[in-house]
N, CA, C and O of each residue as an XYZ file, in Angstrom:
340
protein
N       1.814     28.674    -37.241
C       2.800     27.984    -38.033
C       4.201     28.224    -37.473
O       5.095     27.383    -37.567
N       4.391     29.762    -36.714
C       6.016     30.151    -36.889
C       6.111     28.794    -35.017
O       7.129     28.361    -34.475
N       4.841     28.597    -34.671
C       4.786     28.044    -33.412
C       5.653     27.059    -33.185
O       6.604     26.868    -32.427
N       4.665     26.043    -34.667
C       5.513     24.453    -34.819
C       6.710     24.127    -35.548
O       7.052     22.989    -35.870
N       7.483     25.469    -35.847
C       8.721     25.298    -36.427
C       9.724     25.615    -35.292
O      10.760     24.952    -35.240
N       9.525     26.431    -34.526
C       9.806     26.516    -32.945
C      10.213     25.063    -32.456
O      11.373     24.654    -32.413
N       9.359     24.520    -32.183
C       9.194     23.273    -31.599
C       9.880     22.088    -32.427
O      10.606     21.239    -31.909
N       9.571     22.144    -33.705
C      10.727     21.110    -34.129
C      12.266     21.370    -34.101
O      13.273     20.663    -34.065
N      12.047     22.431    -34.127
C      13.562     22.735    -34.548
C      14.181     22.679    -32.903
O      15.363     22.492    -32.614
N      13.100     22.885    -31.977
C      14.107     22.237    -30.555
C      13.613     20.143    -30.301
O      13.953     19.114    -29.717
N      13.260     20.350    -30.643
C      13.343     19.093    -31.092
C      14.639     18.318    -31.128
O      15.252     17.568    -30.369
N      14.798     18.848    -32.398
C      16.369     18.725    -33.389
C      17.082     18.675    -32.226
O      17.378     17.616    -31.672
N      17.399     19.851    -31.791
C      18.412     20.586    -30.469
C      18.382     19.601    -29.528
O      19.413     19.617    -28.855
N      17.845     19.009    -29.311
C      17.382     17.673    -27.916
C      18.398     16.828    -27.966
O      18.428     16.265    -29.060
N      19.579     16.367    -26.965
C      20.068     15.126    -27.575
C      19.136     13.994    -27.724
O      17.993     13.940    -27.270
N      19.748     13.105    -28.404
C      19.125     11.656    -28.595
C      18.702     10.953    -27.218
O      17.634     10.419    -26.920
N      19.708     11.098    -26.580
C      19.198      9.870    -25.122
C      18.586     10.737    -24.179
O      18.592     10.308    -23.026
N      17.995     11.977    -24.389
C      16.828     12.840    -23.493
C      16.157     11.848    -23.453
O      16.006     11.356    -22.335
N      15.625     11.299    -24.406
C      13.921     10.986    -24.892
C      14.218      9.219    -24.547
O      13.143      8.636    -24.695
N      15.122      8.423    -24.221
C      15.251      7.460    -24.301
C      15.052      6.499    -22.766
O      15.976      6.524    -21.952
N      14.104      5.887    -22.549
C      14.356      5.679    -21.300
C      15.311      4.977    -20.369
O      15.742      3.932    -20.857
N      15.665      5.200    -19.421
C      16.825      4.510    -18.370
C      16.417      2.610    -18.469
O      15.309      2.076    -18.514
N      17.417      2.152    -18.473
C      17.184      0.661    -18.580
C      17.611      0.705    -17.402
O      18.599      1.321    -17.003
N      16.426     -0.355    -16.418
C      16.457     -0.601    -15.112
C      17.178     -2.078    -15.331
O      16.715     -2.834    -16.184
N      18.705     -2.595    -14.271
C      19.374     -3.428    -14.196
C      18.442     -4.820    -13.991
O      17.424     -4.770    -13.302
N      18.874     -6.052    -14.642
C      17.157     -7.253    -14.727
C      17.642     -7.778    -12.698
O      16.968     -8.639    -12.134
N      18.607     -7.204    -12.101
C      18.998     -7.892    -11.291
C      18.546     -7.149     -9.709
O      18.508     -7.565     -8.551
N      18.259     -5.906    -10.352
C      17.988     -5.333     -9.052
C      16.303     -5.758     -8.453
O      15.362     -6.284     -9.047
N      16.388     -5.457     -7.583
C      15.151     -5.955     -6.877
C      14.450     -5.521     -5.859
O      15.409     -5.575     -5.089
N      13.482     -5.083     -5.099
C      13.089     -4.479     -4.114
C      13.441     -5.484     -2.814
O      13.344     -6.700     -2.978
N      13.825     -4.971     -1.602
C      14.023     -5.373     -0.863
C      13.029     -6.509     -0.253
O      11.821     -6.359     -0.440
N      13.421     -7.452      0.351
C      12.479     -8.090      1.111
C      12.018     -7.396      2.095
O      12.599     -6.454      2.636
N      10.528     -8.009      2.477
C       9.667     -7.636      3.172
C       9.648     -8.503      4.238
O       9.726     -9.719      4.060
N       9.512     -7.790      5.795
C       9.074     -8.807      6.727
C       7.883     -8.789      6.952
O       7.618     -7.906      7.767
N       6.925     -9.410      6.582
C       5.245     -9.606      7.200
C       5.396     -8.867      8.893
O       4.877     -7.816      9.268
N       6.170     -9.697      9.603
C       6.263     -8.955     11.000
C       6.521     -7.797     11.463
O       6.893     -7.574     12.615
N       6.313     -6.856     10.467
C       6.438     -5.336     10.497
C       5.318     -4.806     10.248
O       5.183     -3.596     10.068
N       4.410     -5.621     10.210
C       3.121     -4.924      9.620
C       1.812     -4.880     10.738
O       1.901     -5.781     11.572
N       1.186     -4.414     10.821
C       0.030     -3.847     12.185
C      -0.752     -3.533     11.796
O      -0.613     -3.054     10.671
N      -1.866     -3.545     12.268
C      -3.489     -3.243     11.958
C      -3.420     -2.216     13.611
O      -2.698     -2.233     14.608
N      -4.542     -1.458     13.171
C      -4.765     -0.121     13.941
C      -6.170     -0.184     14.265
O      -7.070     -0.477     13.479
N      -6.355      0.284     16.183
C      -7.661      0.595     16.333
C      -7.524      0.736     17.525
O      -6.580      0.385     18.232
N      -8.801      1.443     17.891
C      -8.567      2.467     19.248
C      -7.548      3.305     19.298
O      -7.029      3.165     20.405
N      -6.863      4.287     18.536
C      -5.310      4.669     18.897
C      -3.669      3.915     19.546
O      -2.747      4.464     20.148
N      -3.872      2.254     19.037
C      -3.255      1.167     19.020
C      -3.119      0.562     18.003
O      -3.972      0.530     17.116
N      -1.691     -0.190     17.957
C      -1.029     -1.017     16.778
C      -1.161     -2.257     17.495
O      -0.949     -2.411     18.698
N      -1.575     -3.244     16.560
C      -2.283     -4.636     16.710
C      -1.411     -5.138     16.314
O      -0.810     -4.300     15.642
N      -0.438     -6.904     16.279
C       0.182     -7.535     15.138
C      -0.934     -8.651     14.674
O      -2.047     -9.069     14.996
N      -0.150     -8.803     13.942
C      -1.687    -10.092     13.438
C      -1.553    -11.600     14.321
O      -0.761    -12.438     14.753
N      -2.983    -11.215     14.207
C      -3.313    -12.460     14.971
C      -4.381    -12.139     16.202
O      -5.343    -12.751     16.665
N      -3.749    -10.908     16.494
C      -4.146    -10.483     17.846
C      -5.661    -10.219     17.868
O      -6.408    -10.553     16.948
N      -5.933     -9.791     18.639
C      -7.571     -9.683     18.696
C      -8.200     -8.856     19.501
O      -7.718     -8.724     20.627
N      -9.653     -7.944     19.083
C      -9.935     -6.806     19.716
C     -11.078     -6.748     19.444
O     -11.469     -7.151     18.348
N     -12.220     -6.050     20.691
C     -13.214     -6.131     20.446
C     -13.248     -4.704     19.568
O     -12.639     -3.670     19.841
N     -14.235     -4.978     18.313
C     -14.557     -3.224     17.728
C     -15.989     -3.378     17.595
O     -16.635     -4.424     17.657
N     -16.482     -1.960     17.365
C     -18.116     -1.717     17.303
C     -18.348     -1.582     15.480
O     -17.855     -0.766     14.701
N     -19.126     -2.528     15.267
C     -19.906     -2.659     14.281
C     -21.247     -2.207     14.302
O     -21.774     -1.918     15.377
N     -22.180     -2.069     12.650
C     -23.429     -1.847     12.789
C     -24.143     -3.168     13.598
O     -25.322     -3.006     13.913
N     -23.602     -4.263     13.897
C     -24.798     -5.196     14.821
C     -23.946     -5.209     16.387
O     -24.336     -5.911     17.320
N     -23.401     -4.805     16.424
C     -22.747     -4.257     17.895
C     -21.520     -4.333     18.112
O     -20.854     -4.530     17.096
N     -20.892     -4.241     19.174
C     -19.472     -5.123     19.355
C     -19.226     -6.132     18.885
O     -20.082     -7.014     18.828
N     -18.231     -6.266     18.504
C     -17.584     -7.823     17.992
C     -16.157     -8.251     18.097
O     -15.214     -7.460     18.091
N     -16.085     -9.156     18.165
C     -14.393     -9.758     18.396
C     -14.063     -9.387     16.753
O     -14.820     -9.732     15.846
N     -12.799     -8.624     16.540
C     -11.930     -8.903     15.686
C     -10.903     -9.258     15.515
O     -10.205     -8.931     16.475
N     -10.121    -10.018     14.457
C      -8.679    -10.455     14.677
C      -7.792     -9.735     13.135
O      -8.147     -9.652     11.960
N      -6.403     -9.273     13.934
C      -6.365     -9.021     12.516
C      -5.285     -9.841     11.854
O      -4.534    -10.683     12.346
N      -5.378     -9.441     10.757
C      -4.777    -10.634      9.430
C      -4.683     -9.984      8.411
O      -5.491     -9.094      8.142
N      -3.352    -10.404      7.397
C      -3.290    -10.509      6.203
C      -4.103    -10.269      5.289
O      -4.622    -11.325      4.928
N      -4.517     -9.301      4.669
C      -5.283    -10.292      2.880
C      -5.103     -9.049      1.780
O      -5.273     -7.836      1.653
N      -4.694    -10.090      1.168
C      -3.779     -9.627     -0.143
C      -2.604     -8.529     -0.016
O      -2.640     -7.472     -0.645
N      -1.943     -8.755      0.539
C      -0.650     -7.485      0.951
C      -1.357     -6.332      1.668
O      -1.134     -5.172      1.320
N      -2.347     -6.673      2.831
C      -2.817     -5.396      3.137
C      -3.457     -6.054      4.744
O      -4.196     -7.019      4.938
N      -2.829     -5.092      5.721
C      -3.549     -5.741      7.363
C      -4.584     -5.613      7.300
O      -4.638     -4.662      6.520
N      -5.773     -5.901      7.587
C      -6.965     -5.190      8.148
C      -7.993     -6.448      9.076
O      -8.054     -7.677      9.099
N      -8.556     -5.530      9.630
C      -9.298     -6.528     10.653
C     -10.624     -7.779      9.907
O     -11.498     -7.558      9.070
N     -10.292     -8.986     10.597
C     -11.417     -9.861      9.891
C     -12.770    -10.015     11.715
O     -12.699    -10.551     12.821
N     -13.743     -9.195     10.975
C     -14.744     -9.302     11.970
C     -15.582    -10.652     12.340
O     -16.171    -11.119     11.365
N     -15.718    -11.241     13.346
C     -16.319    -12.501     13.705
C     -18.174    -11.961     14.034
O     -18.834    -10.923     13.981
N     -18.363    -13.271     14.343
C     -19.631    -13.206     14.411
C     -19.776    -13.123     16.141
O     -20.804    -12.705     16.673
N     -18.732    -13.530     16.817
C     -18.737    -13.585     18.068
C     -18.628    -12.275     18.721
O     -17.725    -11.522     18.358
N     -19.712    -11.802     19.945
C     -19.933    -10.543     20.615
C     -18.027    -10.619     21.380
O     -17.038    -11.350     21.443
N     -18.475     -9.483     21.741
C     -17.197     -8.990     22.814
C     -17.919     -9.581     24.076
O     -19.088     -9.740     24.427
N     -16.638     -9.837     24.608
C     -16.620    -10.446     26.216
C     -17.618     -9.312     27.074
O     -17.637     -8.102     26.847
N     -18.150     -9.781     27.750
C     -18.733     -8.843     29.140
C     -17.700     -8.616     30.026
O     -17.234     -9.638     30.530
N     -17.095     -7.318     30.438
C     -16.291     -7.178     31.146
C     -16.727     -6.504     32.415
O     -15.911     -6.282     33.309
């Protein structure tokens, strides 16, 4: 009991706008983004999109390209083998 009289009574002691949250300005905004800053990774290399690379999958090598999807790079795997080099 002597616990929760403790506690209210700092409570009390608290100013008012402790507890109140910060009003974020309706105008501010996160910076723009350039898509062209963004890279997909493989082999110990940065890719931009579009570009294309063979990677090893469970049915073998394959051409990948990478791309966009949904705010996030990552490689889209084809059905097409890697070149014979």
């Amino acid at each position: 009991m002597r616990s929760v009289v403790v506690v209210l009574a700092l409570m009390g002691l608290a100013p008012a706008a402790a507890h109140e949250r910060p009003v974020l300005s309706q105008t501010a905004q996160a910076p723009a983004h350039n898509p062209l800053e963004c890279y997909c990774r493989a082999q110990g290399r940065m890719f931009a999109p579009g570009e294309k690379v063979c990677l090893r999958t469970a049915e073998g090598p394959r051409l990948a390209q990478c791309q966009m999807e949904i705010n996030v790079m990552s490689w889209s795997v084809t059905e097409t083998p890697c070149p014979e080099t």
